[in-house]
C-alpha positions as a Markdown table, in Angstrom:
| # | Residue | x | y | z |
|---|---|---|---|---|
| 1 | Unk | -4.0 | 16.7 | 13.3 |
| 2 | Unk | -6.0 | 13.8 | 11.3 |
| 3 | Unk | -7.9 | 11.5 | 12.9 |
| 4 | Unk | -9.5 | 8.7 | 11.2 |
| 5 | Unk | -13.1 | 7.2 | 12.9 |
| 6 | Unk | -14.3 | 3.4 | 12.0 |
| 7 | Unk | -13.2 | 4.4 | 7.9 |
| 8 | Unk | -13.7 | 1.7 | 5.5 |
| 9 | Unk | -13.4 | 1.5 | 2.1 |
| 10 | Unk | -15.2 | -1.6 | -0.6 |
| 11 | Unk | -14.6 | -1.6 | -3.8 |
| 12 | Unk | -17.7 | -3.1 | -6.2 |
| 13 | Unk | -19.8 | -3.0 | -3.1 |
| 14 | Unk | -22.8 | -5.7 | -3.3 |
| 15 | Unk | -21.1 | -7.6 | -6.2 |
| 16 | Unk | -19.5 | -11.0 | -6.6 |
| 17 | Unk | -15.6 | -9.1 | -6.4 |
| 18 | Unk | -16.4 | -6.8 | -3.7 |
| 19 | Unk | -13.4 | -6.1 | -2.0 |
| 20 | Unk | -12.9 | -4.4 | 1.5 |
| 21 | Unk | -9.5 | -2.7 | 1.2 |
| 22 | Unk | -9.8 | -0.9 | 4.4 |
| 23 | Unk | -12.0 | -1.9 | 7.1 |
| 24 | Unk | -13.5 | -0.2 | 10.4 |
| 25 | Unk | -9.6 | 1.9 | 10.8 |
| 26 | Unk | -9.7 | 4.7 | 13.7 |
| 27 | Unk | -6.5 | 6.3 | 13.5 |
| 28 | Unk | -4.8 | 9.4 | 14.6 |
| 29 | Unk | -2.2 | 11.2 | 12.7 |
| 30 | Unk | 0.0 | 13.3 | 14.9 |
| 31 | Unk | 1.2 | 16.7 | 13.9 |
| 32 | Unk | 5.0 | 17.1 | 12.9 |
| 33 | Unk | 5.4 | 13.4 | 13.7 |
| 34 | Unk | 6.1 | 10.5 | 11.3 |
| 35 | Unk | 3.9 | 7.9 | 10.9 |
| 36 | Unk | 4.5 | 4.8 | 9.3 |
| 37 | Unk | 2.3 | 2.4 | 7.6 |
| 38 | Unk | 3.5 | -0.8 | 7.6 |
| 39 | Unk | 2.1 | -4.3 | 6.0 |
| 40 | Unk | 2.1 | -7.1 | 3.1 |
| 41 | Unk | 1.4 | -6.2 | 0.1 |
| 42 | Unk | -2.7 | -5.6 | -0.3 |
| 43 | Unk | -2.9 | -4.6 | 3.7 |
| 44 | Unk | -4.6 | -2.1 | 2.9 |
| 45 | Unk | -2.0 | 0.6 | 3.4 |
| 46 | Unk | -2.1 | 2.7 | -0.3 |
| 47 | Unk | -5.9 | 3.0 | -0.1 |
| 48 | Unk | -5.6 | 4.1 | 3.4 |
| 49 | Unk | -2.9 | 6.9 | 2.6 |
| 50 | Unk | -5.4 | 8.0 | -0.6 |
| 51 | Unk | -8.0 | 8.5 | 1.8 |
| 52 | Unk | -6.6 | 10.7 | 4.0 |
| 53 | Unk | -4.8 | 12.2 | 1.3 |
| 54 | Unk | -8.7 | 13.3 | 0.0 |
| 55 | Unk | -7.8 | 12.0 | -3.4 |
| 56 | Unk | -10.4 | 9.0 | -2.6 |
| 57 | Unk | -13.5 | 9.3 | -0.6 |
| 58 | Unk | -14.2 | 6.3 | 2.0 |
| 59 | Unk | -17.4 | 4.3 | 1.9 |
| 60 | Unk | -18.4 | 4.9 | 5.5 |
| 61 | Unk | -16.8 | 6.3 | 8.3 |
| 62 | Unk | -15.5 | 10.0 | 8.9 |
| 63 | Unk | -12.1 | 11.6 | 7.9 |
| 64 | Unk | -11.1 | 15.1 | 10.6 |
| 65 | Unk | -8.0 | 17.5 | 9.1 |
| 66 | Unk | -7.6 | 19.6 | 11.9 |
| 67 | Unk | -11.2 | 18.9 | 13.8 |
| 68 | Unk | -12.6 | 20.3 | 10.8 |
| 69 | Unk | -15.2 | 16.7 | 9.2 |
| 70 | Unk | -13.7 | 16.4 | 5.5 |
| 71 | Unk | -15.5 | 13.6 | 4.5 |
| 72 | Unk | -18.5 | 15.0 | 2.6 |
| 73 | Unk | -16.8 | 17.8 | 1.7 |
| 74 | Unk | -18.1 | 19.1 | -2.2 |
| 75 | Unk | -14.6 | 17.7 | -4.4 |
| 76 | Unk | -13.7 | 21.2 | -5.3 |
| 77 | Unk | -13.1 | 21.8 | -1.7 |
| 78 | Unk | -11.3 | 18.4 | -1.5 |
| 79 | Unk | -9.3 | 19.7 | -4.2 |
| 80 | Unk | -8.3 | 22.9 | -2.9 |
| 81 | Unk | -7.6 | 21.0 | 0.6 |
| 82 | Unk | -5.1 | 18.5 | -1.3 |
| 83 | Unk | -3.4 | 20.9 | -3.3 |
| 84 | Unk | -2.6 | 23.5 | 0.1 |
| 85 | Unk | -2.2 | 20.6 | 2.6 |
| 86 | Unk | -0.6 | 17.2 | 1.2 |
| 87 | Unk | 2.7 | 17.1 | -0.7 |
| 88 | Unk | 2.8 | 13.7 | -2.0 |
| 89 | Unk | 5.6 | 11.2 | -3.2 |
| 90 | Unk | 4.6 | 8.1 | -5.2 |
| 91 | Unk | 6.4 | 5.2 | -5.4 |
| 92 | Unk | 7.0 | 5.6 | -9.0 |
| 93 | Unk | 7.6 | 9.0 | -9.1 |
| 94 | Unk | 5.2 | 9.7 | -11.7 |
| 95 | Unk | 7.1 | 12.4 | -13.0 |
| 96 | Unk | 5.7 | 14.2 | -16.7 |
| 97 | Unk | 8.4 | 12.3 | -19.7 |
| 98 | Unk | 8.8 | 15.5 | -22.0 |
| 99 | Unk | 8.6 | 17.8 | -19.2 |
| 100 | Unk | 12.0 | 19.8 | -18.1 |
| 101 | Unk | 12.6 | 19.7 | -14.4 |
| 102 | Unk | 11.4 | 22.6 | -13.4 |
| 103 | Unk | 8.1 | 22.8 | -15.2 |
| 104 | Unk | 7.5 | 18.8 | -13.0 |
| 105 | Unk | 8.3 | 20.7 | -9.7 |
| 106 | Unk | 5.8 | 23.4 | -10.4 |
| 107 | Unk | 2.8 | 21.4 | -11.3 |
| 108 | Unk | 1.2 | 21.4 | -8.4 |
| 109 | Unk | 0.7 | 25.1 | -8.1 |
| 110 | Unk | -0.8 | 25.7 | -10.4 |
| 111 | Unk | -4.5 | 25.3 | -9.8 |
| 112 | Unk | -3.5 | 28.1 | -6.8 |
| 113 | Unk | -3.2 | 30.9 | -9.0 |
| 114 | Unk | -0.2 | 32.3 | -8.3 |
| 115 | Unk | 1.9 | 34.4 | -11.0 |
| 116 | Unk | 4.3 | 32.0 | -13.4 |
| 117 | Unk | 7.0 | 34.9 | -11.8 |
| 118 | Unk | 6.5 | 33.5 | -8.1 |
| 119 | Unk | 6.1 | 30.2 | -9.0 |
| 120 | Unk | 9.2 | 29.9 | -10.9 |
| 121 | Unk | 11.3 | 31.2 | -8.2 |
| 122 | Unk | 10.1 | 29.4 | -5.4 |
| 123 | Unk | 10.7 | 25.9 | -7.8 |
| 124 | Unk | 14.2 | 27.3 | -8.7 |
| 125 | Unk | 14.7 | 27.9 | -4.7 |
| 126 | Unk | 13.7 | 24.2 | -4.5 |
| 127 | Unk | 15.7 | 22.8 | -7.2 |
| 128 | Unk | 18.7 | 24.7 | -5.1 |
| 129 | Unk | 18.0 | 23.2 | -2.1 |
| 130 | Unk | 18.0 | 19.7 | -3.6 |
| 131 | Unk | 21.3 | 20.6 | -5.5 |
| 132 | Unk | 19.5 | 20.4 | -9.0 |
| 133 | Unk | 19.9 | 23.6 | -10.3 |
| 134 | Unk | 22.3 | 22.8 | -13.4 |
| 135 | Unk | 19.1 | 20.2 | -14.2 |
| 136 | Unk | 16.7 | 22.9 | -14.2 |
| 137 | Unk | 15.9 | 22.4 | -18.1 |
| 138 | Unk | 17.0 | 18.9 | -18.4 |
| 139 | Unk | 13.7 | 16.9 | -19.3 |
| 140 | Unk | 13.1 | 14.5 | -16.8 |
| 141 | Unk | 13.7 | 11.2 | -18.5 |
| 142 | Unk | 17.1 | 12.1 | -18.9 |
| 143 | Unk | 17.5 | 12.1 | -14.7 |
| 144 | Unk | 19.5 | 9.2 | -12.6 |
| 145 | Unk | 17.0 | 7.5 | -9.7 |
| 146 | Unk | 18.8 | 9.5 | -7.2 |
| 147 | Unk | 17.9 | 13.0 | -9.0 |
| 148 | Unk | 14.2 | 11.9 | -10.2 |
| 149 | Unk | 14.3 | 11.2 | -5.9 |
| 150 | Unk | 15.0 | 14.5 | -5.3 |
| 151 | Unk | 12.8 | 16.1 | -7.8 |
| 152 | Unk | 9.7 | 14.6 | -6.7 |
| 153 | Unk | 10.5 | 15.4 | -3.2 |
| 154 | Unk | 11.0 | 19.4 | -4.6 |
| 155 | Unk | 7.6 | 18.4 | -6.4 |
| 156 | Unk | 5.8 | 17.6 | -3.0 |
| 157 | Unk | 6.9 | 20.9 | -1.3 |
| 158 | Unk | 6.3 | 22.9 | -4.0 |
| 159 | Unk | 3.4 | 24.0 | -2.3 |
| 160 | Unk | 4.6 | 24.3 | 1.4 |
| 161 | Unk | 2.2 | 21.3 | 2.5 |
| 162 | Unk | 1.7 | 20.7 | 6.0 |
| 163 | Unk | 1.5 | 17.3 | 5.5 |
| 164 | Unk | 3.8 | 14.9 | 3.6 |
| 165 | Unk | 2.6 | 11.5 | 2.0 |
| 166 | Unk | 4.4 | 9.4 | 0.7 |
| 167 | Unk | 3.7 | 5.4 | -0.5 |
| 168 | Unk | 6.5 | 2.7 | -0.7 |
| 169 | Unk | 9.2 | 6.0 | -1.5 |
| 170 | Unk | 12.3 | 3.5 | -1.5 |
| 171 | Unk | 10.5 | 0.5 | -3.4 |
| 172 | Unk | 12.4 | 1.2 | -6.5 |
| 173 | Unk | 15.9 | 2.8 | -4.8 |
| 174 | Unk | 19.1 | 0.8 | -3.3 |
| 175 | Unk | 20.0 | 1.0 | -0.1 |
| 176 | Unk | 22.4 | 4.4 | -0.5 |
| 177 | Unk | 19.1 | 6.4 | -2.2 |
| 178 | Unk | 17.3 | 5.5 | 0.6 |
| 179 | Unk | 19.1 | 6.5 | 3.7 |
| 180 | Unk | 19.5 | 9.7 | 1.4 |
| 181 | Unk | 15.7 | 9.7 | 0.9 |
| 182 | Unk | 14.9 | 9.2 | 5.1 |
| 183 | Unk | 17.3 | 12.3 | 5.9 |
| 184 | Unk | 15.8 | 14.2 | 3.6 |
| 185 | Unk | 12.3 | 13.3 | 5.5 |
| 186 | Unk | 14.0 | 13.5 | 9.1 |
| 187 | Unk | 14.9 | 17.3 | 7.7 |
| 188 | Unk | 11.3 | 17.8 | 6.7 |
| 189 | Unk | 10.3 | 16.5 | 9.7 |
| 190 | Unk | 12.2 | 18.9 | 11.5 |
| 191 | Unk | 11.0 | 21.7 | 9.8 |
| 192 | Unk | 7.3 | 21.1 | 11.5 |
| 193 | Unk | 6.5 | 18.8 | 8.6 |
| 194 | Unk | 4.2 | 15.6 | 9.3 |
| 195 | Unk | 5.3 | 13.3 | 7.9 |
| 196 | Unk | 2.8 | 10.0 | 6.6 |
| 197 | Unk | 4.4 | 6.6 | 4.7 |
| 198 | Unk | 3.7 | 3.8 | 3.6 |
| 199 | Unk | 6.6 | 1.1 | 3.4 |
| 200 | Unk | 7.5 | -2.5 | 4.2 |
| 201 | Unk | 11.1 | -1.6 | 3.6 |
| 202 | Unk | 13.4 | -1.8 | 7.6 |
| 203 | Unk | 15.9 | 1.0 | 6.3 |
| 204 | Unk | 11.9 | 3.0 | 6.5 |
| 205 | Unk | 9.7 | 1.7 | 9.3 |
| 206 | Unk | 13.3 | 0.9 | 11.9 |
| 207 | Unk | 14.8 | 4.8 | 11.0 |
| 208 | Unk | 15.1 | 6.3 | 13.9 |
| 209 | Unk | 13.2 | 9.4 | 13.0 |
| 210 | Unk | 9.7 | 7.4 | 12.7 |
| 211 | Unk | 7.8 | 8.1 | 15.6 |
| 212 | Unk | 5.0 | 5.6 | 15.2 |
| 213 | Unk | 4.9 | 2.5 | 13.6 |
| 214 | Unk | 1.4 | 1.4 | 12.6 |
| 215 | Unk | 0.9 | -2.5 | 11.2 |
| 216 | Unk | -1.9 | -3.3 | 9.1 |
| 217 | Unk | -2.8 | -6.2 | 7.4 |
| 218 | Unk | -6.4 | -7.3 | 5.6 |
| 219 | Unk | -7.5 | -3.4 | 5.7 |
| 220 | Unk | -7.0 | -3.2 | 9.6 |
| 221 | Unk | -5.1 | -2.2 | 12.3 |
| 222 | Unk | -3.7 | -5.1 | 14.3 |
| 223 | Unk | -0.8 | -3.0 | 16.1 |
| 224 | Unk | 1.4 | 0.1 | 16.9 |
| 225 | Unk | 4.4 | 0.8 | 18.0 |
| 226 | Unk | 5.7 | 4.1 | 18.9 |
C-alpha cells in the first residue's frame, strides 16, 4: 500500500548542525497490517511516520500511496491526501483546551466540506462507540487519560482513514490504558484498517496483533521481524 524508496530526510542541509534524521529507508507498508516502528529515542522513527504521513516532505528519495508517486505532489494535494487517508494519534494527544469533546473529534473534517448536520452525527456515532457520549459537551481538559485516549482515537477516524498513524500512543499511559489502547488498534485492524506506530514500549511492539516489527536506529533500517 506504501512503499518507501532510498527516503532521506537532513535537517539544515549544508550547515554546521545538519542533521540526517532519516537516511536511504526503502520500506513497504502493507495494507490492513500493523507495522511497528521500533528504536531509541532520535532513530529516526517520528520523522519517518511524518513523512509518509505527507505532513513533511523528504529531502530525496520517493514516497508511493497506492503506486500512485506522492512525493512532489503540489501541498494542496498533500493536504487533501492527509486529511482522506491518515487518521493520526500523537503521543500527546494534542487535543484543543477550550474545546468540548465533540467539537475535538470533528476537526479534522472539516476542510472536506461536509454539512455541520453529517459531521455531527458521524462524531456523536464515534463518541458512542468509544462509550463517550455523556462527555459529548465536557471540554476536554476536564477528561481522565483514559477518555482523552479514546477521544483522540474517535479524532483519528473521524474521517474513515485507510491508514492509521500513530507515534509513541502509550508513552504517557500505564500499563491498564495501554492494553485498552492495542485492542482498540487490533479492532481497527480488523476492520481493514492499516495500522502504522511508532513505539519503544513491549506491551506495543511484542502485542500479538503487530504483524511486522521494523528496528531503526541513526535514521536506518538495521532489521525486521514479522
Amino acid at each position: 500500500m506504501i512503499v518507501l524508496k532510498e527516503v532521506r530526510k537532513v535537517f539544515h542541509g549544508g550547515r554546521p548542525n545538519e542533521h540526517v534524521a532519516v537516511d536511504g529507508v526503502s520500506l513497504e507498508v502493507t495494507e490492513s497490517q500493523m507495522t511497528v516502528l521500533k528504536g531509541p529515542s532520535g532513530s529516526g522513527k517520528t520523522t519517518l511516520l511524518s513523512l509518509i504521513g505527507c505532513m513533511a516532505r523528504p529531502t530525496s528519495g520517493r514516497i508511493f500511496l497506492k503506486d500512485r508517486e506522492i512525493t512532489s505532489l503540489p501541498e494542496r494535494f498533500l493536504t487533501d491526501i492527509r486529511c482522506r487517508t491518515f487518521g493520526f494519534i500523537f503521543q500527546q494527544f494534542n487535543l484543543i483546551s477550550g474545546l468540548s469533546v465533540l467539537e475535538n473529534v470533528l476537526l479534522p473534517a472539516y476542510p472536506l466540506g461536509e454539512s455541520l448536520a453529517t459531521l455531527k452525527r458521524r462524531g456523536v456515532a464515534l463518541l458512542n462507540r468509544f462509550g463517550l457520549s455523556s462527555r459529548a459537551t465536557a471540554k476536554v481538559e476536564w477528561l481522565s487519560g483514559g477518555e482523552a485516549q479514546r477521544v483522540a482515537m474517535a479524532r483519528a477516524l473521524m474521517n474513515n482513514p485507510q491508514v492509521i498513524i500513530a507515534d509513541e500512543p502509550t508513552a504517557h499511559l500505564d500499563t491498564k490504558l495501554s492494553l485498552e489502547f492495542m485492542e482498540m488498534m487490533r479492532q481497527c485492524q480488523a476492520e481493514g484498517k492499516t495500522i502504522l506506530m511508532a513505539s519503544h514500549d513491549p506491551l506495543v511492539y511484542d502485542a500479538t496483533a503487530v504483524d511486522r516489527v521494523v528496528n531503526l536506529r541513526d535514521g536506518k533500517i538495521v532489521g525486521q521481524d514479522s
